[in-house]
C-alpha positions as CSV (number, residue, x, y, z in Angstrom):
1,X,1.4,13.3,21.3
2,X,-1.7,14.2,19.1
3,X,-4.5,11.5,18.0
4,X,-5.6,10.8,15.0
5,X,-9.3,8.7,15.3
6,X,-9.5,6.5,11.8
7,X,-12.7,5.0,10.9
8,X,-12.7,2.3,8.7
9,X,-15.1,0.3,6.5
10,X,-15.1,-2.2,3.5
11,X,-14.4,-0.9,0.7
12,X,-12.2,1.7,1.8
13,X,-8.5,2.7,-0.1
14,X,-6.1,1.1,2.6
15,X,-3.2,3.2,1.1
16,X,-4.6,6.4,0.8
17,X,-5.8,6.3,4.3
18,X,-2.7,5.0,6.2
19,X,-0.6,6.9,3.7
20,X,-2.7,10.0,4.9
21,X,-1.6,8.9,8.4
22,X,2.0,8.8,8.2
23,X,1.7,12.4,6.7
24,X,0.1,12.8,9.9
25,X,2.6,11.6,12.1
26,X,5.6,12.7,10.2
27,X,5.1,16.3,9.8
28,X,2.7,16.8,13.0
29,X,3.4,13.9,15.9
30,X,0.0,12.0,15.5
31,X,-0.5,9.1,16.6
32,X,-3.1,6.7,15.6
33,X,-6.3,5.3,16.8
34,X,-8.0,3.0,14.0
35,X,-11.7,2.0,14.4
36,X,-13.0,-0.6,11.7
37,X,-16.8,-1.0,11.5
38,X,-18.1,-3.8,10.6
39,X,-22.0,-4.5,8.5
40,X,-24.2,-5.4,11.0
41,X,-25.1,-8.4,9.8
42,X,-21.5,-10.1,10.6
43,X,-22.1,-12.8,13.4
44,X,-25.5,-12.8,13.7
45,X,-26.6,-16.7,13.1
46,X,-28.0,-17.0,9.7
47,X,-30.9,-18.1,11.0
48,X,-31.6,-14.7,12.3
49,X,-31.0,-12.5,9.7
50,X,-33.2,-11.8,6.6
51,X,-30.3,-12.7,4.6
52,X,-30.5,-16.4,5.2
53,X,-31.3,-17.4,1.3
54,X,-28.4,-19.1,-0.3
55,X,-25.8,-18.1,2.3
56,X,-25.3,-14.5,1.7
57,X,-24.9,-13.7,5.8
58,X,-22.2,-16.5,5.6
59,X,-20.5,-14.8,2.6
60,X,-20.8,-11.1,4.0
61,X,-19.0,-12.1,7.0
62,X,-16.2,-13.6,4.5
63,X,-15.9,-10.4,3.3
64,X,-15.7,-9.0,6.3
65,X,-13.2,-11.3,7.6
66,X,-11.1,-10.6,5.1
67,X,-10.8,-7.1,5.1
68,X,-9.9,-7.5,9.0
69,X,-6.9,-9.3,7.7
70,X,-6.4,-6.7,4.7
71,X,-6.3,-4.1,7.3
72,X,-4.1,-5.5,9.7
73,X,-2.0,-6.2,6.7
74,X,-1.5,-2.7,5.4
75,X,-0.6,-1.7,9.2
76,X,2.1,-3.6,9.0
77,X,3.1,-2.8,5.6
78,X,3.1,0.9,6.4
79,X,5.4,-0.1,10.1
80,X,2.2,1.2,12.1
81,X,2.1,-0.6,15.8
82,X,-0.7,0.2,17.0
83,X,-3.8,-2.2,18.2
84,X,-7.2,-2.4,15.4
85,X,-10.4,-1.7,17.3
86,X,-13.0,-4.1,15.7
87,X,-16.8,-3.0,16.5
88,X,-20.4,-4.2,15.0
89,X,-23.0,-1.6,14.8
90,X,-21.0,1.2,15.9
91,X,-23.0,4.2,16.1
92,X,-21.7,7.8,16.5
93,X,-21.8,7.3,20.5
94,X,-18.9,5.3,20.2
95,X,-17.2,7.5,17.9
96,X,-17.8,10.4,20.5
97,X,-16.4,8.2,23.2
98,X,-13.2,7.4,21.4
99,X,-12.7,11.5,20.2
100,X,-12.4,12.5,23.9
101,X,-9.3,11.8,24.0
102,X,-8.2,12.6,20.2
103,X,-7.8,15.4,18.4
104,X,-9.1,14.8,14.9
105,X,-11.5,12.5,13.1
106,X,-10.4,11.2,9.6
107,X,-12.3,8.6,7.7
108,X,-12.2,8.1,3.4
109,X,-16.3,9.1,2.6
110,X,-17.1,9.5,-1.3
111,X,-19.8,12.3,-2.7
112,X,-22.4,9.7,-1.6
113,X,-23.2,10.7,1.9
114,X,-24.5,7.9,3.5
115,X,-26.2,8.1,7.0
116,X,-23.7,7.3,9.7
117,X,-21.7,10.2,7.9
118,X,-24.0,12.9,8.3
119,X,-24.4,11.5,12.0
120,X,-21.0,11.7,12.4
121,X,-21.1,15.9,11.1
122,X,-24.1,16.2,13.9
123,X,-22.3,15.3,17.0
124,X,-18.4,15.8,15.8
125,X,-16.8,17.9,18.7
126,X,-13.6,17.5,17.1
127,X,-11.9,18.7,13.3
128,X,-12.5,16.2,10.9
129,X,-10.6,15.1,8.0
130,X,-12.4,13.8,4.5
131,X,-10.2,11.8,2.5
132,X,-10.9,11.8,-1.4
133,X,-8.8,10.6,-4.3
134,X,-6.0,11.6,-3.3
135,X,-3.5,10.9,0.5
136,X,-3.6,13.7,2.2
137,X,-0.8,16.3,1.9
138,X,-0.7,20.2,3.2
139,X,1.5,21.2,-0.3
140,X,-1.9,22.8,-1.7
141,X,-4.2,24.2,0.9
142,X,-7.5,26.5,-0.2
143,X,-10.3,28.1,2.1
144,X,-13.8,28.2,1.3
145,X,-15.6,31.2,2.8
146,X,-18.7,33.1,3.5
147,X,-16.8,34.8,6.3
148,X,-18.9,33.5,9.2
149,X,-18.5,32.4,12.7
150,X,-18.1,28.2,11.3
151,X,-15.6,28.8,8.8
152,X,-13.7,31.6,11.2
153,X,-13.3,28.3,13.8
154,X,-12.6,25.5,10.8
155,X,-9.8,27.6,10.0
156,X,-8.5,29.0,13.5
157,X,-8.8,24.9,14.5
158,X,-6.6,23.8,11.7
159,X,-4.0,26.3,12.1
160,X,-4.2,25.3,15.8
161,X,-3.8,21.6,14.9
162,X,-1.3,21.6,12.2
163,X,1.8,24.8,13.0
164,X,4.2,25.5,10.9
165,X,2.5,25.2,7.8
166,X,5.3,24.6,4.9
167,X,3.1,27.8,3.2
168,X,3.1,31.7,3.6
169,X,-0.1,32.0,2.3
170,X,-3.6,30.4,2.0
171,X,-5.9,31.8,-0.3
172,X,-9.6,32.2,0.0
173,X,-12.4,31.6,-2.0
174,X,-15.9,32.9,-2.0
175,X,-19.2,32.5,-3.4
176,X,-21.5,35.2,-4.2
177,X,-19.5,37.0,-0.8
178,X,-17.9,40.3,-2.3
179,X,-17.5,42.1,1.2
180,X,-14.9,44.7,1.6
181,X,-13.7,43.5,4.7
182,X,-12.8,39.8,5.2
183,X,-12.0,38.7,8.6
184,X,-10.3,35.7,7.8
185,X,-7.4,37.7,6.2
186,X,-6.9,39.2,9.1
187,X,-7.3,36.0,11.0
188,X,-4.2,34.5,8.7
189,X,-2.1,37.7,9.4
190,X,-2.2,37.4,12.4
191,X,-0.8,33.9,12.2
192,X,2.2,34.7,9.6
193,X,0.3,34.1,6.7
194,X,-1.2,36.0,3.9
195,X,-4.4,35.2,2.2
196,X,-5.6,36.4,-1.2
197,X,-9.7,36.8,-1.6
198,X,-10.6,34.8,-4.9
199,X,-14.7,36.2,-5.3
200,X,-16.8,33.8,-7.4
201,X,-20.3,35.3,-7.8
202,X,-23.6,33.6,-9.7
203,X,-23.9,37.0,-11.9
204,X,-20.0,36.2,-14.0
205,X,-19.7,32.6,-12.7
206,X,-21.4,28.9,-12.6
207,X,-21.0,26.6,-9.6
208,X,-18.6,24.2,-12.1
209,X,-16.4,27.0,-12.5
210,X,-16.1,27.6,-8.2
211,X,-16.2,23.7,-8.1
212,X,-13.1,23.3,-10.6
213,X,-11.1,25.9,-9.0
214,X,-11.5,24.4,-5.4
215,X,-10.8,21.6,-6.6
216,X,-7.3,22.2,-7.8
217,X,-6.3,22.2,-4.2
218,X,-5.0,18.7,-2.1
219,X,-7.0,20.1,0.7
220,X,-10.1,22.2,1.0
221,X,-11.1,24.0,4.2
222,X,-14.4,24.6,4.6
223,X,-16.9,25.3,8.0
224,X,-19.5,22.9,9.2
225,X,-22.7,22.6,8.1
226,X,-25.8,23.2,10.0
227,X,-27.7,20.6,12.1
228,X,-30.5,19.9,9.5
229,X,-29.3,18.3,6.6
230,X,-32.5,18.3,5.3
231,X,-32.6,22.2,5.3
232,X,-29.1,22.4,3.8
233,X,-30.8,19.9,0.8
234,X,-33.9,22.2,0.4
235,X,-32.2,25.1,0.4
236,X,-29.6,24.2,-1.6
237,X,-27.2,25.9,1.0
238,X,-23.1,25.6,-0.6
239,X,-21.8,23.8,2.3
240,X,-23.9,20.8,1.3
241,X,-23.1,21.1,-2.5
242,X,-19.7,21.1,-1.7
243,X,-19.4,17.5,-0.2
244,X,-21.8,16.1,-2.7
245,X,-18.8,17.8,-5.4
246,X,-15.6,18.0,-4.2
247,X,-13.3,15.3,-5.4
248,X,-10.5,16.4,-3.1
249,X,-10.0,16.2,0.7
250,X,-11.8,18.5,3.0
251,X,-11.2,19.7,6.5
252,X,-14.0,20.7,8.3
253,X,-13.5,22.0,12.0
């Protein structure tokens, strides 16, 4: 049986995410391990919190209480058994902890990429599944490629995790990446699958256009980014763009 690692917070779309899940477990055998992360503020005494004017502690761990019970409702809604792990101040050594014996990370993060996020891309030794707009399905799956070692191991990973792909081919997109030779065909072939090169180049294209056409896919593959974030920013390197962009759900691995 496969894991599935699900990080929750407040806020997040309870049916995409466990409707995500069953996809999961219905075509590939996952089972789940759900994580919900509470603000760090819930429990502490009011007295010990800057947020002790007019009650707001007391009234953020309301909220908090309540989405407990939202999310232990929607488990059961959707028939999923399975025990909700409850943390405060988790930081991404507890996430590495639980993904030593998972397979995959998936958590719902919007184009704001907030900090325990990017943490997350740092130290992730396993695939990791974005959820956006959408549940999760494998009807409408695209590759976005400079041809390098990160995306050669997001895709041989995903393939790896998820056989038997209802698909006979995967096509890939590029940016400003013209080669003759692309090694990820070959990768694909020699997996059953065929793979045509879509090139988008800065000279006959803009970003929006690239942008638009990724984003008529239900999932987006793309490769890690590098360690510095803040180089990705300053650089204005594509990996980056495309999480701050994409309105659809990515697999990076």
């Amino acid at each position: 049986m496969k894991k599935v690692v699900i990080l929750l917070k407040n806020g997040n779309d309870l049916d995409l995410i466990f409707k995500s899940y069953l996809h999961l477990k219905t075509h590939f055998g996952f089972d789940i391990v759900p994580m919900y992360i509470r603000d760090i503020a819930y429990k502490i005494p009011i007295s010990e919190t800057v947020l002790n004017s007019g009650g707001a502690a007391e009234i953020l761990n309301e909220m908090e209480d309540d989405f407990v019970a939202q999310v232990n409702t929607a488990l059961k809604k959707y028939k999923i058994e399975t025990e909700l792990i409850v943390q405060s101040e988790v930081g991404v050594d507890e996430v590495k902890t639980l993904l030593k014996t998972a397979d995959l990370l998936m958590l719902e993060q919007s184009v704001y990429l907030n900090d325990l996020f990017l943490e997350l891309l740092k130290i992730a030794y396993r695939p990791i599944i974005i959820l956006r707009n959408k549940p999760l399905t494998f009807e409408n799956i695209s590759i976005v490629s400079n041809d390098g070692v990160k995306i050669n191991k997001s895709v041989y990973n995903f393939l790896t995790l998820f056989p038997n792909l209802d698909t006979d081919s995967i096509p890939i997109l590029t940016w400003n990446c013209n080669y003759e030779k692309h090694y990820l065909v070959d990768l694909l072939k020699n997996k059953g699958l065929s793979a045509d090169v879509i090139n988008f180049n800065s000279k006959d294209d803009t970003l929006k256009d690239f942008y638009f056409a990724l984003g008529k896919s239900n999932l987006v593959i793309m490769g890690n980014l590098s360690r510095s974030f803040f180089f990705e920013k300053i650089t204005n390197r594509t990996g980056l763009n495309l999480l701050e962009n994409l309105n659809t759900s990515i697999f990076i691995g």
